[in-house]
Biopython code that builds the backbone (N, CA, C, O; Angstrom):
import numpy as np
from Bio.PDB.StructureBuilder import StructureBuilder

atoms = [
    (1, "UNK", "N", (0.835, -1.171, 0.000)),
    (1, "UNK", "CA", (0.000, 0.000, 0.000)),
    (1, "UNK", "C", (0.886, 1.242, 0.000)),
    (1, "UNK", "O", (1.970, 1.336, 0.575)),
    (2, "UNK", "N", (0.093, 2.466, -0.942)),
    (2, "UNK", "CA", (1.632, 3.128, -1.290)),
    (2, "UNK", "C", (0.641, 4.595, 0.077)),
    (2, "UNK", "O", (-0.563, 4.763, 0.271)),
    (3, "UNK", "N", (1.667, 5.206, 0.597)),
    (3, "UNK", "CA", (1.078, 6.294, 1.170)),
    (3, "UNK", "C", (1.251, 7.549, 0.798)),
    (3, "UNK", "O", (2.110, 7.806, -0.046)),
    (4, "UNK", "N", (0.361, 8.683, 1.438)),
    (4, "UNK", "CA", (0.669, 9.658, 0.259)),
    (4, "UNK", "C", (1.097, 10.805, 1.521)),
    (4, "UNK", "O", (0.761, 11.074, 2.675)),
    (5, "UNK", "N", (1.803, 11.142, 0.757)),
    (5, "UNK", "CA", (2.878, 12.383, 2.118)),
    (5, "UNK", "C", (2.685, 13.535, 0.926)),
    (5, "UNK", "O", (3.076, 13.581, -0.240)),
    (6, "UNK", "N", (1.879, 14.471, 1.781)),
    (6, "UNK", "CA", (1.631, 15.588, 0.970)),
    (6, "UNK", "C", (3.179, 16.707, 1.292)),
    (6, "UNK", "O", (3.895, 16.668, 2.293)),
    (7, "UNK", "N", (3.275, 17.315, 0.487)),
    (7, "UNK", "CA", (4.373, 18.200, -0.107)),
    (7, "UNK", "C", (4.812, 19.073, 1.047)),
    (7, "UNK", "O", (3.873, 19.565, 1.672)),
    (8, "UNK", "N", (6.386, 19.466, 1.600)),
    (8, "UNK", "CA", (6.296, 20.388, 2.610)),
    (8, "UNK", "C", (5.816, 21.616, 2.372)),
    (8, "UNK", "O", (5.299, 22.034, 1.336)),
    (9, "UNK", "N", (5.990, 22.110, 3.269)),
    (9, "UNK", "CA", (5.461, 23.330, 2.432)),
    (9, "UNK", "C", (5.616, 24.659, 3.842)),
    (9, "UNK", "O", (5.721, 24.235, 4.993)),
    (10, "UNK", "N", (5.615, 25.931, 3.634)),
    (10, "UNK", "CA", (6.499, 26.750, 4.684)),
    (10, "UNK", "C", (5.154, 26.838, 6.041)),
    (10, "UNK", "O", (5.290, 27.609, 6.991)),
    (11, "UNK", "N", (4.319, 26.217, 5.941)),
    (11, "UNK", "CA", (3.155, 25.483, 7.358)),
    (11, "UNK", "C", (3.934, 24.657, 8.285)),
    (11, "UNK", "O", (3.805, 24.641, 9.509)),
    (12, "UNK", "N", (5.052, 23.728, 7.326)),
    (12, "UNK", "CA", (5.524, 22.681, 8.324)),
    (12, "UNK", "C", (6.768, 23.619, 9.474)),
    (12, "UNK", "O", (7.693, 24.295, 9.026)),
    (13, "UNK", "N", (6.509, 23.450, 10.803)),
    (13, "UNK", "CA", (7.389, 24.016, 11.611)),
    (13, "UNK", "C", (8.979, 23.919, 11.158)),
    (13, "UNK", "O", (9.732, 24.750, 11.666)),
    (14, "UNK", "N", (9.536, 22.952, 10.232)),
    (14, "UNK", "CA", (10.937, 22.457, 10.235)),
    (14, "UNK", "C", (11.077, 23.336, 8.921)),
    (14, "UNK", "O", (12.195, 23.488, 8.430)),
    (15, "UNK", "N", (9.941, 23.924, 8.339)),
    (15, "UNK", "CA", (10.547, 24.298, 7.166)),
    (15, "UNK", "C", (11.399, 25.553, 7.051)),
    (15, "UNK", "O", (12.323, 25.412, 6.249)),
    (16, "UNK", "N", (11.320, 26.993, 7.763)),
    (16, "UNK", "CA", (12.190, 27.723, 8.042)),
    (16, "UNK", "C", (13.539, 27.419, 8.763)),
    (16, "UNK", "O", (14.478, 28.164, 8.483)),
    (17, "UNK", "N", (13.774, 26.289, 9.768)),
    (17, "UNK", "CA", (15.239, 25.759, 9.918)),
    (17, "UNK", "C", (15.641, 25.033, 8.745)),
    (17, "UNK", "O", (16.739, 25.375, 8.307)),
    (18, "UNK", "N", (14.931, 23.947, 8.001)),
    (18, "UNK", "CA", (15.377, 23.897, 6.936)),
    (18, "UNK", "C", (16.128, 24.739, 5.471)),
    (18, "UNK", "O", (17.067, 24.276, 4.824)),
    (19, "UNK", "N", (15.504, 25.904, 5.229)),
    (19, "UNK", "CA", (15.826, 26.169, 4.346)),
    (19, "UNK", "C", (17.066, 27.493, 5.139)),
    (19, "UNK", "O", (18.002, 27.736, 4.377)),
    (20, "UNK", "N", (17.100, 28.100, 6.187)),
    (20, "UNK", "CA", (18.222, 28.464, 6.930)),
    (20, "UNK", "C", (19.046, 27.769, 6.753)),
    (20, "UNK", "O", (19.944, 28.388, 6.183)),
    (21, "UNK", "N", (19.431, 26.268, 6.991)),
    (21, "UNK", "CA", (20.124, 25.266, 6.520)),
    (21, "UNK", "C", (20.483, 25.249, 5.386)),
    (21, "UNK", "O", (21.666, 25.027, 5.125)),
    (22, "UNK", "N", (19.819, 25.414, 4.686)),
    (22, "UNK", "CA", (20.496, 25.229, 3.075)),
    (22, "UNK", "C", (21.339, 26.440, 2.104)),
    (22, "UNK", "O", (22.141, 26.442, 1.170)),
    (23, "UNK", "N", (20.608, 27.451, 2.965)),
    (23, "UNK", "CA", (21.675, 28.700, 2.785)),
    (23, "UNK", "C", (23.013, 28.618, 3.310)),
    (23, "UNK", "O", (24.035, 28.933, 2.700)),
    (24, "UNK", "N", (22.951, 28.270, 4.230)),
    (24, "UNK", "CA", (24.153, 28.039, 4.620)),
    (24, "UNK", "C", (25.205, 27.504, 4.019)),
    (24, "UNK", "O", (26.350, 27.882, 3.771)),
    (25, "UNK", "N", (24.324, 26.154, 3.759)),
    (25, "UNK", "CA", (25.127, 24.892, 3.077)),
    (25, "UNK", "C", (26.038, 25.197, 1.676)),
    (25, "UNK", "O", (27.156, 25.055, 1.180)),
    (26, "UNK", "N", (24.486, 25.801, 1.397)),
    (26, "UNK", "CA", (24.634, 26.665, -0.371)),
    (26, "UNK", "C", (25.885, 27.521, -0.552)),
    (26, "UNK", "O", (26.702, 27.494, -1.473)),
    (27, "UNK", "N", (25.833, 28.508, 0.850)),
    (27, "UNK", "CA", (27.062, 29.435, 0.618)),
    (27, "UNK", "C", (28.269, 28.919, 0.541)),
    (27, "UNK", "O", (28.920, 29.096, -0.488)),
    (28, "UNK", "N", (28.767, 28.227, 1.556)),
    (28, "UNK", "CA", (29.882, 27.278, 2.168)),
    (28, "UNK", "C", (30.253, 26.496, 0.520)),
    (28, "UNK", "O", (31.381, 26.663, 0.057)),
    (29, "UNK", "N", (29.409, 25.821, -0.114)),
    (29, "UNK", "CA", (29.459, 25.075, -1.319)),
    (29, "UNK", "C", (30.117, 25.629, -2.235)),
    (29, "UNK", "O", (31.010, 25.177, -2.952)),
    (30, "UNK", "N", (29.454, 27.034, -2.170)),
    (30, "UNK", "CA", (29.554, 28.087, -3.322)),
    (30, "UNK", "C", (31.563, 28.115, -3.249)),
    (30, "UNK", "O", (32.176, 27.816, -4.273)),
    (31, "UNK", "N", (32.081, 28.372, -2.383)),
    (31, "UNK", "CA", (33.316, 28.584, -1.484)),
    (31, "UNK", "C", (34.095, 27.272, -1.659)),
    (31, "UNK", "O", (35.311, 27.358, -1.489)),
    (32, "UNK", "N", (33.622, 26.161, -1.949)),
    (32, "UNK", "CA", (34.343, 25.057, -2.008)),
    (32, "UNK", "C", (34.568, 24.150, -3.274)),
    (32, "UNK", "O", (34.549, 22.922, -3.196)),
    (33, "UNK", "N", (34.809, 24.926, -4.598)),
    (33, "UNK", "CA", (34.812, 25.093, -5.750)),
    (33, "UNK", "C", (36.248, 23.324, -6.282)),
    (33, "UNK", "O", (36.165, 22.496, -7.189)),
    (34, "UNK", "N", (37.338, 23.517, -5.139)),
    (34, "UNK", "CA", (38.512, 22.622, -5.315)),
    (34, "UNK", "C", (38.092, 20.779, -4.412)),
    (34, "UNK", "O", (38.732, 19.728, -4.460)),
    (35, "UNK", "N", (36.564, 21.180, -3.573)),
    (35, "UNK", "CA", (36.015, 19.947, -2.820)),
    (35, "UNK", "C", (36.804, 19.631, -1.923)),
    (35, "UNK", "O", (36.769, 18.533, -1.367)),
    (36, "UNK", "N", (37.809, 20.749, -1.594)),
    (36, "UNK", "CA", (38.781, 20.942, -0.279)),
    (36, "UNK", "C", (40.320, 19.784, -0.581)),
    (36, "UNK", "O", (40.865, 19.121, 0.300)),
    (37, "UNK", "N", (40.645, 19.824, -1.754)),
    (37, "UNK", "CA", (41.814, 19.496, -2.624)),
    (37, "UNK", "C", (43.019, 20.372, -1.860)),
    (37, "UNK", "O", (44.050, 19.852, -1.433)),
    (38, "UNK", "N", (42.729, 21.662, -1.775)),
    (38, "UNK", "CA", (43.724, 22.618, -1.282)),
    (38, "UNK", "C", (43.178, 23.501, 0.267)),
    (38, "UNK", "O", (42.126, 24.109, 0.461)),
    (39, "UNK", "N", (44.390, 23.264, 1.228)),
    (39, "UNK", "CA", (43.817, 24.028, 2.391)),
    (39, "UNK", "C", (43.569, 25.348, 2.600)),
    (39, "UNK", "O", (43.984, 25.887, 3.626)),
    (40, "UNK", "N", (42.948, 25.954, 1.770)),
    (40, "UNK", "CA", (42.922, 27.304, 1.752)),
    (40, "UNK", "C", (42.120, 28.050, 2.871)),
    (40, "UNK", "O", (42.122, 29.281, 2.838)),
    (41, "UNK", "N", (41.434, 27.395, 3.858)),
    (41, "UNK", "CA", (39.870, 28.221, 4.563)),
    (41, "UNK", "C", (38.959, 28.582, 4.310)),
    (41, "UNK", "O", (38.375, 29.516, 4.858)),
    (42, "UNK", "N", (38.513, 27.798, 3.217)),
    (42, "UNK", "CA", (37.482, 27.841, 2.424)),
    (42, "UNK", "C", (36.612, 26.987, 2.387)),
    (42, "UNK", "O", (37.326, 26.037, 2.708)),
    (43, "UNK", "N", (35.450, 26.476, 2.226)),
    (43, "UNK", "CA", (34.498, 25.350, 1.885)),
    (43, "UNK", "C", (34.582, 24.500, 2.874)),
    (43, "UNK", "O", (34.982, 24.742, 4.013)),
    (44, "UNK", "N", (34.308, 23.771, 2.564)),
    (44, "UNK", "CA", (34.061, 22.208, 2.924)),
    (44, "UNK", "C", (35.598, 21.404, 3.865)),
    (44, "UNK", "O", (36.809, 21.343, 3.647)),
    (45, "UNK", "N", (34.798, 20.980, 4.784)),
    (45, "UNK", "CA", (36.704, 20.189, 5.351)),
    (45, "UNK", "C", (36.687, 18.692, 4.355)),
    (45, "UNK", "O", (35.634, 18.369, 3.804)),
    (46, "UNK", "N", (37.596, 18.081, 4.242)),
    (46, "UNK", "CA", (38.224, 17.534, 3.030)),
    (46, "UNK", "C", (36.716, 16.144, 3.772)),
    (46, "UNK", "O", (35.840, 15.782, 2.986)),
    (47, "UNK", "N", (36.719, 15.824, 4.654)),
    (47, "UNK", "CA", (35.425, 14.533, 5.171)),
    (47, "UNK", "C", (33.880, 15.145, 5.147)),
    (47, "UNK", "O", (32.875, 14.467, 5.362)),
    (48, "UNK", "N", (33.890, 16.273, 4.903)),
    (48, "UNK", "CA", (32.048, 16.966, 4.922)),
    (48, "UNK", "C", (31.915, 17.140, 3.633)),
    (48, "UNK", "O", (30.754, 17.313, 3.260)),
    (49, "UNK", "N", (33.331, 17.154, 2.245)),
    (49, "UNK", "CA", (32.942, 17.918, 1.044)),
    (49, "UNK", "C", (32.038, 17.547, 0.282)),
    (49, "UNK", "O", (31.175, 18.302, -0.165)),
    (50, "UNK", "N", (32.141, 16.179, 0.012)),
    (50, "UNK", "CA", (30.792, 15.540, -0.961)),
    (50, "UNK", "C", (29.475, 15.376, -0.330)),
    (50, "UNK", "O", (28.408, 15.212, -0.921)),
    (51, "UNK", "N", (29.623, 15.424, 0.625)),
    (51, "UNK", "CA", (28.579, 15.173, 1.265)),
    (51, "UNK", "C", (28.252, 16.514, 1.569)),
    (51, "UNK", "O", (27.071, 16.251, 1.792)),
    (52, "UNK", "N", (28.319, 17.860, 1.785)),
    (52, "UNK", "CA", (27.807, 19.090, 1.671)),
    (52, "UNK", "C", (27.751, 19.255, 0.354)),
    (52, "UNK", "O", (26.786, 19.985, 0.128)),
    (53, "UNK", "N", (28.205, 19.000, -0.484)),
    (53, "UNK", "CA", (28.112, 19.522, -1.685)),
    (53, "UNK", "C", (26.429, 18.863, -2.204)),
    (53, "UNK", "O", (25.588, 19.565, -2.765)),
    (54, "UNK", "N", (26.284, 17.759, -1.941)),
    (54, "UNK", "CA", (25.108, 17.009, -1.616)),
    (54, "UNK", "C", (24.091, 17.322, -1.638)),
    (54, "UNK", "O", (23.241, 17.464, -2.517)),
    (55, "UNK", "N", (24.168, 17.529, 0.023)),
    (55, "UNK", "CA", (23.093, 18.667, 0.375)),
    (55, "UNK", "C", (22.741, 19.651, -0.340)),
    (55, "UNK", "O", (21.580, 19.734, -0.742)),
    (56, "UNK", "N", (23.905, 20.812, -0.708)),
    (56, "UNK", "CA", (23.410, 21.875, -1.229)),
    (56, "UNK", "C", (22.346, 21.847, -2.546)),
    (56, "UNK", "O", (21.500, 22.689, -2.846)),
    (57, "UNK", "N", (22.709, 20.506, -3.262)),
    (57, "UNK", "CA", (21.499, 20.343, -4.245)),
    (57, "UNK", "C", (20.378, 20.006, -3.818)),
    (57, "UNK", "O", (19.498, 20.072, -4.677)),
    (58, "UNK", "N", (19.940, 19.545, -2.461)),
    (58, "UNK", "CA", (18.688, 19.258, -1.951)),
    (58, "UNK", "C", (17.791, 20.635, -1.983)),
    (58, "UNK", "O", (18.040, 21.837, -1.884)),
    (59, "UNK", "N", (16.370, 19.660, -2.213)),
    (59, "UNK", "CA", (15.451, 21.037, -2.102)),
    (59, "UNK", "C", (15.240, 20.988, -0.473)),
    (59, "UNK", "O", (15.781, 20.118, 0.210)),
    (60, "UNK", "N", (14.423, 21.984, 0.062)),
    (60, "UNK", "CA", (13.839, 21.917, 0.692)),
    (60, "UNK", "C", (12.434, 20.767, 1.638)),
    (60, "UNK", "O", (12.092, 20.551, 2.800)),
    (61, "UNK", "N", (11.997, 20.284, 0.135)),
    (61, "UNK", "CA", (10.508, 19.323, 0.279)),
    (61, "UNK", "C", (11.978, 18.079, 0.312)),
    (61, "UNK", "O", (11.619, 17.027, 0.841)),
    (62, "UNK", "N", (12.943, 18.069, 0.014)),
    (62, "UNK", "CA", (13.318, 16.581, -0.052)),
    (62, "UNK", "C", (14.110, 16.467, 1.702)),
    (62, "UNK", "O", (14.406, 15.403, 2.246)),
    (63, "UNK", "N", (14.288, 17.692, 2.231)),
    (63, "UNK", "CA", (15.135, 17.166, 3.192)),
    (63, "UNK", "C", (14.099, 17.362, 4.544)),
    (63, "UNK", "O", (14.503, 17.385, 5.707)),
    (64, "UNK", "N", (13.006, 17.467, 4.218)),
    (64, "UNK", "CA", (11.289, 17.648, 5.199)),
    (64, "UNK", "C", (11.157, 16.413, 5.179)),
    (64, "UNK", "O", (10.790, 15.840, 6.205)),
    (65, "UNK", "N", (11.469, 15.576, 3.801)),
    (65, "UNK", "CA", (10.850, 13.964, 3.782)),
    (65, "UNK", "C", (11.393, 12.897, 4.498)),
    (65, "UNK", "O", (10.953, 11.751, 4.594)),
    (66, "UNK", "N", (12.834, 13.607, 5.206)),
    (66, "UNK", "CA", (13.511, 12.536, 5.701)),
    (66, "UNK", "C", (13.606, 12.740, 7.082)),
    (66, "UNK", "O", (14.766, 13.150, 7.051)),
    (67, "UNK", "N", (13.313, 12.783, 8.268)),
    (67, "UNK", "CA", (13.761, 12.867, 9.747)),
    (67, "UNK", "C", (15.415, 13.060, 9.459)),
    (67, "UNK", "O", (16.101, 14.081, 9.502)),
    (68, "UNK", "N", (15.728, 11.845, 9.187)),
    (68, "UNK", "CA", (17.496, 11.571, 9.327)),
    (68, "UNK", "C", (17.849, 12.488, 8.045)),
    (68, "UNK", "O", (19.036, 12.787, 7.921)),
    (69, "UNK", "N", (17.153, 12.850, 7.311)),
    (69, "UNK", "CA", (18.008, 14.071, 6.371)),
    (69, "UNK", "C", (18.211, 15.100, 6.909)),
    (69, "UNK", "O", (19.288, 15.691, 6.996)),
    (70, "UNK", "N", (16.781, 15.530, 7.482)),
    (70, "UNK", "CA", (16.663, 16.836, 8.293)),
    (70, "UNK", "C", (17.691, 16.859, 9.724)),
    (70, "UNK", "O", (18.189, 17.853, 10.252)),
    (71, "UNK", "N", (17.776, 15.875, 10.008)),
    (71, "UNK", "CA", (19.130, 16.647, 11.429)),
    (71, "UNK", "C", (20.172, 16.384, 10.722)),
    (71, "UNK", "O", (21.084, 17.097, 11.139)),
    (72, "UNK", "N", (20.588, 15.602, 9.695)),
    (72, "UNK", "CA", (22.105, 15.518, 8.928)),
    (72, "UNK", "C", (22.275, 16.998, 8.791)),
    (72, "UNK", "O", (22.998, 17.697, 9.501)),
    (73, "UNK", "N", (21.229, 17.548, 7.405)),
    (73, "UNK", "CA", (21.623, 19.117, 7.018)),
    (73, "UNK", "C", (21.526, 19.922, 8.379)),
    (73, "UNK", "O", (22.431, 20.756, 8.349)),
    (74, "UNK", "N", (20.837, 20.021, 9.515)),
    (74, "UNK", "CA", (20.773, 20.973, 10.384)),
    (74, "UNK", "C", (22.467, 20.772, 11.285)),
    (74, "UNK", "O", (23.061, 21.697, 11.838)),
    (75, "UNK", "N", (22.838, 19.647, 11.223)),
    (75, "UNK", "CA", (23.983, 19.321, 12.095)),
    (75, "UNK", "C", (25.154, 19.967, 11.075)),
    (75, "UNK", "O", (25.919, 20.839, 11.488)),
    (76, "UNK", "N", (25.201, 19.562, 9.999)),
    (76, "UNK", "CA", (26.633, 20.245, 9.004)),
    (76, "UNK", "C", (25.945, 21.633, 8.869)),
    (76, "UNK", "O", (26.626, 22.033, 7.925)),
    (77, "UNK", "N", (25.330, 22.370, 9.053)),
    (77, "UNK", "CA", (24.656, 23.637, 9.075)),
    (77, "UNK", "C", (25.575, 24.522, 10.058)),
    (77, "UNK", "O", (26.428, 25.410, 10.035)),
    (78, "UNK", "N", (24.901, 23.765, 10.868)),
    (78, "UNK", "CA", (25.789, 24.432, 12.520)),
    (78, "UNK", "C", (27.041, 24.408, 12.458)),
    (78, "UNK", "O", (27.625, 25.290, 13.087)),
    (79, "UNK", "N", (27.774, 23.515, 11.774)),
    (79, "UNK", "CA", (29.132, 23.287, 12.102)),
    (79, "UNK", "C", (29.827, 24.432, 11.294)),
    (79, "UNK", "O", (30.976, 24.676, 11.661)),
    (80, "UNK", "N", (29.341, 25.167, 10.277)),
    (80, "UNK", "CA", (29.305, 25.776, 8.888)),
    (80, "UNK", "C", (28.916, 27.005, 8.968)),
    (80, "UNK", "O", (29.360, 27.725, 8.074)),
    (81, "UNK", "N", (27.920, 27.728, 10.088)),
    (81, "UNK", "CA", (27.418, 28.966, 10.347)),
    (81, "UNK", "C", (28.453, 29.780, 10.263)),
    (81, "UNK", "O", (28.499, 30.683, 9.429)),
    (82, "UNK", "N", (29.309, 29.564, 11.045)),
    (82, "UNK", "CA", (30.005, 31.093, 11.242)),
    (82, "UNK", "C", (31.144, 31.303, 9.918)),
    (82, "UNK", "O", (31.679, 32.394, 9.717)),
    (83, "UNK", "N", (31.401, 30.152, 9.112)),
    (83, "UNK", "CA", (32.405, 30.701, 7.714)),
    (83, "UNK", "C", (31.284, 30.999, 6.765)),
    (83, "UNK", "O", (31.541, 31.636, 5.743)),
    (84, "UNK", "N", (30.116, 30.611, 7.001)),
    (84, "UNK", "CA", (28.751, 31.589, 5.989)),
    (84, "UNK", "C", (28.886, 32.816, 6.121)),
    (84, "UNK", "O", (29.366, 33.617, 5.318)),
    (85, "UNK", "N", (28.321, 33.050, 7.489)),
    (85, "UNK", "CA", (28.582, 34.470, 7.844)),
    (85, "UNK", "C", (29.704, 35.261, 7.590)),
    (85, "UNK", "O", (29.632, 36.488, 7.667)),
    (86, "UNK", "N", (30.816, 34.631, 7.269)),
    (86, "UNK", "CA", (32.161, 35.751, 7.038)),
    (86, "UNK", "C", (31.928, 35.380, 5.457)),
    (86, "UNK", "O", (32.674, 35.952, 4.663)),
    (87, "UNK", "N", (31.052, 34.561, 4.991)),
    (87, "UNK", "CA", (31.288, 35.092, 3.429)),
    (87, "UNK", "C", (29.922, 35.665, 3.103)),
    (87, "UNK", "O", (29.626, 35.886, 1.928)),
    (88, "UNK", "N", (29.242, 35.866, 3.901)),
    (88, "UNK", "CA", (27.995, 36.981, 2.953)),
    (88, "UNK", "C", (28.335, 38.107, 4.124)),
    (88, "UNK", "O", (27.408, 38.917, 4.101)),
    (89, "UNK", "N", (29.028, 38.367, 4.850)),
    (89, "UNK", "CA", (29.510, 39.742, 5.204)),
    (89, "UNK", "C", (30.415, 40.565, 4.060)),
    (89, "UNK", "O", (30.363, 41.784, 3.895)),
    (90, "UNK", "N", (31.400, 39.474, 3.177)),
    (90, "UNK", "CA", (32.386, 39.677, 2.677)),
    (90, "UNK", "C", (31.655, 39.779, 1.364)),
    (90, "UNK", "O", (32.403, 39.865, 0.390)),
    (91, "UNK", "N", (30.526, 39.788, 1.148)),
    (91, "UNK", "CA", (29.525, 39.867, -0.116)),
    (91, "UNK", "C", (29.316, 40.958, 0.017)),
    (91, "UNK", "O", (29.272, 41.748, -0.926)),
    (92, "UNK", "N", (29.109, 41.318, 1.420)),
    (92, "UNK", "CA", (28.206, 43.387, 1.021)),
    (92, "UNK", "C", (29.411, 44.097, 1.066)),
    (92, "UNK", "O", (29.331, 45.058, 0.301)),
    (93, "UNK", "N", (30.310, 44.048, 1.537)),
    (93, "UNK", "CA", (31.755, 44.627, 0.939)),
    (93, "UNK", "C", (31.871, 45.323, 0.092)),
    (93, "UNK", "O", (32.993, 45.683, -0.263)),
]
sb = StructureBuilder()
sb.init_structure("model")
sb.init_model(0)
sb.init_chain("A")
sb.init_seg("    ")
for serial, (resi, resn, name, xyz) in enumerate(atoms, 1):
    if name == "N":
        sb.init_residue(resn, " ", resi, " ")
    sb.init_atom(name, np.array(xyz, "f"), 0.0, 1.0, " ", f" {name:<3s}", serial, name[0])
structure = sb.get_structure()
């Protein structure tokens, strides 16, 4: 029997930490162009790279569908906040 899981959508409580999450992810990604090949202080640490890079292609409705997706992206999120923040500070520059 197939079940039907209607679409997230910005009603579901997780969906604003979610997509906070993915900005993040997104930025950090954006920054990690070499998949952390070279130690520059940039992107991704050389064990989170494919796997953030990952994420960052997730939508939103796909990482609502998973419990265990949703604390994966919220956990590499957190770890990732504060080199976001020094690169969209370094954006209004």
């Amino acid at each position: 029997m197939r079940h039907f899981r209607p679409p997230a959508n910005h009603r579901d409580p997780r969906w604003v930490k979610a997509r906070e999450a993915l900005l993040v992810i997104g930025a950090v990604a954006a920054e990690d162009a070499d998949y952390a090949k070279h130690q520059n202080g940039r992107g991704f640490s050389k064990a989170d790279s494919t796997k953030g890079h990952a994420f960052a292609r997730l939508s939103i409705t796909s990482v609502l569908s998973s419990n265990a997706t949703y604390s994966e992206v919220l956990k590499m999120a957190a770890r990732y906040r504060r080199q976001a923040s020094r690169i969209a500070q370094g954006n209004l520059l």
